[in-house]
N, C-alpha and C positions, 0 to 999 in steps of 0.2 A: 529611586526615580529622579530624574535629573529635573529642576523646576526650571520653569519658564526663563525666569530671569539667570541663572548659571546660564542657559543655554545661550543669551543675550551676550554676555560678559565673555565664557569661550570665543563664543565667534568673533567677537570684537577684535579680543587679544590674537587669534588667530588670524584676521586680514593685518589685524598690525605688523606681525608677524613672517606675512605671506609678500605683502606691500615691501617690507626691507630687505627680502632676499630676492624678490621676482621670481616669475611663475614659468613654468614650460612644459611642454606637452610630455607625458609618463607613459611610454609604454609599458603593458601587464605581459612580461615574459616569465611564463610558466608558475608553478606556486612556490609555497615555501610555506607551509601549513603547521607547523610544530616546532617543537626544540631540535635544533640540531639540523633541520629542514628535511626536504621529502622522505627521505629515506632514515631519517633520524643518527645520519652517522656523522654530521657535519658536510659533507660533500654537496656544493649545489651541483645542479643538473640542466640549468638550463643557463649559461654562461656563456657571456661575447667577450673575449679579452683584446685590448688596443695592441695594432702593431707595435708603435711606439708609445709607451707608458705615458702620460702627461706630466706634467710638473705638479698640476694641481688637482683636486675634482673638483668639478662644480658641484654647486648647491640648486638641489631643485625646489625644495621648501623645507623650511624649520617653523615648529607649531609644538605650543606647551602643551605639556602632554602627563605632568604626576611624573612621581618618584617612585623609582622601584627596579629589577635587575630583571625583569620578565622582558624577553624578546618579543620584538613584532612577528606576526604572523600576516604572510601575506596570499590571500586567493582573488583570483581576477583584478577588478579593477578597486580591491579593498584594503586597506590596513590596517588589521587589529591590535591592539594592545590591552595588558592590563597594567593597572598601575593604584596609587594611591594619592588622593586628590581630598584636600581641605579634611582633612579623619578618615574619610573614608575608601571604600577601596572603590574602582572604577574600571568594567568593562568599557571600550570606546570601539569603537569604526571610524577610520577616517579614507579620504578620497587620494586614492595612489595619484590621482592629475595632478592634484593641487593641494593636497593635506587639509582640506576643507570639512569639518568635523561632521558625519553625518548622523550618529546618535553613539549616545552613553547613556550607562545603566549604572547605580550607584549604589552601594548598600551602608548600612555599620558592620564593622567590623574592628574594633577595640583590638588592641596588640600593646602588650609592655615590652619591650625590650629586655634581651638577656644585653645587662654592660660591654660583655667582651666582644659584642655587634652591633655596639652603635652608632659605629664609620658608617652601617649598612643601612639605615634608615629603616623607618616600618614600613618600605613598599613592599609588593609580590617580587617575590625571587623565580617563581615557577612560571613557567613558558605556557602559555593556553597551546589549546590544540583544536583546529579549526575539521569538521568531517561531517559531511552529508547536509552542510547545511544551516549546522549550528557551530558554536563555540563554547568552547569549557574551562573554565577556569579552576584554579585552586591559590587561594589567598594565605598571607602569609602566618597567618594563624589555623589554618587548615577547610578554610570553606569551601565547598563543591561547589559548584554552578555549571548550568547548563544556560545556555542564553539560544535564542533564534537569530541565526547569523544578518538576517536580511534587514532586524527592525530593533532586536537589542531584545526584545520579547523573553524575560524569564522564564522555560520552562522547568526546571528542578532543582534543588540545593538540597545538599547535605551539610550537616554544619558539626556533628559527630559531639556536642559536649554530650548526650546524654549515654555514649558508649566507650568514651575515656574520659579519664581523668582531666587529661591534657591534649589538648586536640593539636599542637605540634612540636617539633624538636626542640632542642633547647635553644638552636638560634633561629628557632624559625623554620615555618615548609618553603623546601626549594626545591623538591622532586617537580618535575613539569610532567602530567598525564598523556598516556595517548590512549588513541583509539586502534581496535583491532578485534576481527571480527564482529563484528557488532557490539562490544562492551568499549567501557571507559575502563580503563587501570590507572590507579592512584594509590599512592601507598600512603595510609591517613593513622591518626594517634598522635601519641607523642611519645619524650623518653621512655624505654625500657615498655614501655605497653603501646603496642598500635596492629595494623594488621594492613597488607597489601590487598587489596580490594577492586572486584570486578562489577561494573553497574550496568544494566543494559543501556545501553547508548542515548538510546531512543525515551525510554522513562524514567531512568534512575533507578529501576530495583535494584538490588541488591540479587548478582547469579552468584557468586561464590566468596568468600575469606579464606585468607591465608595468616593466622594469627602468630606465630610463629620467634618474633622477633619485633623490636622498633624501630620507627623508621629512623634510616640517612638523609642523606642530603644529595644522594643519587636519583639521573633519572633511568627508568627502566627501559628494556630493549627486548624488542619479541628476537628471540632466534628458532631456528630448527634444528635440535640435534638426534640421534636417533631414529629421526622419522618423527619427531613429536617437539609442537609448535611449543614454545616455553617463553615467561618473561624472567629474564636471566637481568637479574640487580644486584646492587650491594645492599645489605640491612644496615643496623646499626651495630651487629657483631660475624656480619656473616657474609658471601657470596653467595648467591641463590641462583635455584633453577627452578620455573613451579608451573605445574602444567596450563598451558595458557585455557582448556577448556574447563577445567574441573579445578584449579587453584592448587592439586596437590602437589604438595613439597618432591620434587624429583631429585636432587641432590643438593650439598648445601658444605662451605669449608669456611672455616674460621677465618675473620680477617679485621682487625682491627685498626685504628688510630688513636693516634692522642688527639684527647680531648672529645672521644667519638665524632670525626670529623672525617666521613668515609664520604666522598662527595663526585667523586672520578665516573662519567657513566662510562660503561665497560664498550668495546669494539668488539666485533666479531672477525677473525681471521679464518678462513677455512671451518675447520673443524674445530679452532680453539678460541676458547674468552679472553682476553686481553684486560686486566686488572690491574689500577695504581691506586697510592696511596699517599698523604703526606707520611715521607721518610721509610715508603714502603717498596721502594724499587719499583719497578716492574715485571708483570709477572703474564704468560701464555697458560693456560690451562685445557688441557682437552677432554671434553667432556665426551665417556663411549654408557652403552647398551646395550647387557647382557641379558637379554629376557624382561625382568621385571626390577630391575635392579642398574643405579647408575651410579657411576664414579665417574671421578676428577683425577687427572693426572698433570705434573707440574712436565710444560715441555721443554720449558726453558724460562730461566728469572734472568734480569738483568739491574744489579744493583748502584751502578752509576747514575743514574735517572730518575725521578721520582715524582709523580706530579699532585698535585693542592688540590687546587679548583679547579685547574685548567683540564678539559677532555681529550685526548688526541685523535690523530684523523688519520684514517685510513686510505693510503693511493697504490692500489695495483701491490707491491712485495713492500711498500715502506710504511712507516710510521712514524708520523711527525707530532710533535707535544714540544710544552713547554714544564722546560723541569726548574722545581722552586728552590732548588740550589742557585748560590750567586747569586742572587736576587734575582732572579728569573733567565732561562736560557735555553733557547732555543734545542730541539735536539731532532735525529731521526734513526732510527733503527731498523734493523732488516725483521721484519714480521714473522720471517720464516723461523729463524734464529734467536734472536734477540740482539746479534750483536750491536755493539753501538757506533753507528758511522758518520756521526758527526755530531759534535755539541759549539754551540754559537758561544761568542764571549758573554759574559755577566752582563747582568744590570740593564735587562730587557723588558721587565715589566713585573709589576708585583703577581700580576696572572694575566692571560690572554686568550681569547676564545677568536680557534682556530675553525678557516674555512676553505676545503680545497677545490680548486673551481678550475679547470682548465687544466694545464700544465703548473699551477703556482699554488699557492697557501696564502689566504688572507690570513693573518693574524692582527686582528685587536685588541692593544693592551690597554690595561683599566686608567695608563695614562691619556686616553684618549688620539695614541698614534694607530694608524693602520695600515702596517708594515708586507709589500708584497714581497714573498720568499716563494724563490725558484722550488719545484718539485727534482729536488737533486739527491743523488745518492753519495755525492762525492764531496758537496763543501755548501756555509751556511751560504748564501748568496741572495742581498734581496737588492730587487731590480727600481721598489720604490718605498717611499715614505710619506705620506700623508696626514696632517693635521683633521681630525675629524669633527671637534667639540673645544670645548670651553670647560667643561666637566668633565668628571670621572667615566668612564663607559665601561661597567660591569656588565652590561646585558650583551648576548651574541649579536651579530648582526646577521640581516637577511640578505641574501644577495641573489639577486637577479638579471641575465643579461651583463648590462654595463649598471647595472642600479645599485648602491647599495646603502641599506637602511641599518640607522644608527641610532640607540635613545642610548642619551646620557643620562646625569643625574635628575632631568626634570624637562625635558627634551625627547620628537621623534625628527627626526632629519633624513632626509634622503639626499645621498651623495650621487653623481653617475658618474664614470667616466667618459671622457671627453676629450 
């Protein structure tokens, strides 16, 4: 619970904040409710793009905001984050107008760092997901929450020590939860023991476990294949299919990385899953149904390309990523195919979370650039470059209309174009 006087001190820091960039009127065009946004594939949906690109974007407000690589979520006229703030972890709401703080919810939540993550600090990596109402989180040591989206109001947690060992990966939970048909899906545990899990939305019961494997550092994705609605993820040794009413396992293929660092969430093309990996190519798989009975079939690999952290996004027949060769490089490929029809020069960003909005690709890299790249089949071409932060920006960003929302390393900012 946030006391009296934090709330005093926030808000201080935030007109200080608000006073040095000046303020201006925020229009709320459409949502952006999750990782990845409405649709969960990276793709905004409700996008105004400038005739002529500007030089610069304005600033509508910047306001501290906690440390951590969780994307803002945004519905109506709110924007949510989670983040980590003085130890501990922090649900917030803040004012798309003016980024004016309207309540935060604060818990303990203790986390030691795995060494070979500690560029990445103890915030939440995993993206809340805003549905019917409320908000959901999961922190980076593996804690559920439910909050009431209107007041910050705790309705549920799960906190899982008393059902593993290790309630998350070895560097931390970074899976981002959604909502679908009425459950929450979270894949909770830790190394080599954990379990993808369905809660009813609305109270937290527990409708089904899939124990099966531990978790990644992927987020999950409903598809339909077959006729039968499925969350199709990577584990921590596996690619999955599990039937999204009942959690059972529908099929499932080997898929590894070094250092179990399987993090890529999967696209859907047609009838096939689209799978990366660090140093793992990429790969189409078509998932068919014979009765009672599913397989996987490879429709096409492509081993020039490979991606880390970064997700790629799906436009109409292409597929655009950022592959971690070269120190980072831009790439697109034909979806149908694999082949490969254009890869950008080197040394583009250590990783970059890709947004396709319009005819173009935001991509922004953890350098804090946010590079717009043509929706091209034919060569890399980007039309602008913009400075975003001062800090590192591992989190996606939201994009809305001309808006687009940015947290950096302790920072939420909204950009527009203008």
């Amino acid at each position: 619970m946030l006391l009296k006087c934090d709330v005093k001190r926030l808000c201080a820091m935030t007109v200080a904040w608000m006073c040095a960039v000046g303020l201006g009127r925020v229009s709320a065009e459409g949502v952006w409710p999750q990782w990845r946004g409405p649709n969960r594939d990276g793709v905004a949906k409700s996008v105004s793009m400038p005739e002529v690109w500007p030089d610069s974007l304005k600033l509508g407000w910047k306001v501290p905001a906690g440390t951590g690589h969780a994307s803002p979520v945004v519905v109506g006229e709110k924007v949510y984050l989670h983040s980590r703030l003085e130890g501990q972890e922090a649900a917030s709401c803040f004012s798309l107008d003016s980024g004016r703080l309207i309540w935060q919810e604060r818990y303990r939540a203790p986390y030691r760092m795995n060494l070979a993550a500690r560029g990445h600090g103890k915030g939440p990596k995993s993206t809340p997901v805003f549905h019917n109402g409320k908000l959901y989180t999961l922190g980076i040591s593996g804690i559920l929450s439910c909050f009431e989206a209107g007041t910050g109001k705790l309705k549920w947690r799960h906190t899982f020590s008393s059902r593993f060992e290790k309630t998350s990966p070895i560097y931390g939970t970074a899976m981002s939860p959604l909502v679908a048909d009425r459950m929450l899906i979270a894949y909770v545990g830790g190394h080599d023991q954990g379990a993808l899990m369905a809660f009813d939305a609305e109270t937290g019961d527990v409708k089904w476990r899939w124990d099966g494997d531990g978790p990644a550092y992927t987020s999950p994705i409903v598809a339909v294949f077959g006729g039968t609605k499925q969350v199709v993820t990577q584990t921590q040794n596996y690619c999955v299919g599990v039937a999204l009413d009942t959690g059972r396992l529908l099929w499932s293929m080997p898929f590894t990385t070094a250092w179990d660092q399987n993090i890529v969430t999967p696209v859907v093309f047609e009838q096939t899953v689209i799978f990366s990996g660090l140093n793992k190519g990429t790969t189409a798989v078509k998932v068919t149904r014979n009765g009672d009975t599913w397989s996987t079939e490879q429709v096409w690999h492509n081993a020039e390309v490979s991606m880390y952290m970064s997700s790629p996004v799906l436009c109409d027949n292409l597929l655009f990523g950022l592959d971690h060769k070269r120190k980072g490089r831009f790439f697109c490929l034909d979806a149908r195919t694999g082949s490969t029809l254009w890869t950008s020069g080197g040394r583009q960003g250590k990783n970059a979370a890709l947004v396709g909005a319009g005819d173009v690709i935001f991509c922004l890299t953890t350098g804090a650039e946010l590079i717009v790249v043509k929706q091209s089949a034919r060569e890399f071409e980007s039309v602008a470059r913009y400075s975003v932060a001062d800090s590192p920006t591992w989190a996606h960003p939201a994009v809305l209309g001309r808006q687009v929302f940015v947290k950096d390393s302790s920072t939420l900012a909204l950009w527009r174009l203008e």
